[in-house]
C-alpha positions in Angstrom: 93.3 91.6 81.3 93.8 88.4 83.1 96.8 89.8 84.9 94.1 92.0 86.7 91.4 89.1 87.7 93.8 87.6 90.5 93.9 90.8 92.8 90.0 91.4 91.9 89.1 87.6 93.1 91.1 87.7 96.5 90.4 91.2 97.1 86.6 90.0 97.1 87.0 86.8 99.2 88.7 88.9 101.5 86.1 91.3 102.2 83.4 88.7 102.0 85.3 86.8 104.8 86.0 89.8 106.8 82.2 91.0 105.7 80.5 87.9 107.4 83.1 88.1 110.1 82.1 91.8 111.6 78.2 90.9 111.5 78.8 87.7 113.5 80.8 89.1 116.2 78.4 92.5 116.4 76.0 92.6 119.0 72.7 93.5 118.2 70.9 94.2 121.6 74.1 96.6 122.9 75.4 97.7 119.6 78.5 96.6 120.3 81.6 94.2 119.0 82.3 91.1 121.2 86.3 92.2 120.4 86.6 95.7 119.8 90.0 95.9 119.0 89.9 93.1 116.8 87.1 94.7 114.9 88.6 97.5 114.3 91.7 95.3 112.2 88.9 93.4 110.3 87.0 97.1 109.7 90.3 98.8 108.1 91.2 95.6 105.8 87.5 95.5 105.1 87.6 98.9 103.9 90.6 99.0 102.1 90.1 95.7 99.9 86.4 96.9 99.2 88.4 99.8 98.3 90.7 98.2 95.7 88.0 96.4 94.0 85.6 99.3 92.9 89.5 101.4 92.2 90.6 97.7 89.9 86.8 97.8 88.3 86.7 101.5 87.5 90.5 100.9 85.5 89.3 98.4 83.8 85.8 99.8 82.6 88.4 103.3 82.0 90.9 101.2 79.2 88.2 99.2 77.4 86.6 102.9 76.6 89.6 104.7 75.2 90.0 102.5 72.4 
């Protein structure tokens, strides 16, 4: 159980970071990204860590119910 809360907590900094990230650097008025290719990085590691926490909170709530 605590093996699993490492990954969970980085995973989530890590898509609060990149979170905060992609809304500073969009641009409202043009619906745009200042750096589109660099948007596009922060979108796919966005994705994927947001991802891997609901895929590490649906294993967990899965064991505890077996039992």
């Amino acid at each position: 159980m605590e093996k699993n809360k490492a990954p969970l907590f980085t995973f989530t900094i890590v898509a609060i970071i990149l979170g905060v990230t992609l809304y500073k650097q969009f641009d409202f008025e043009n619906l745009k990204f200042e750096k589109t290719g660099l948007a596009i990085v922060y979108l796919i590691v966005f994705a994927a860590s947001i991802y891997f926490i609901i895929k590490s909170l649906t294993t967990t709530t899965n064991k505890g119910g077996n039992n």
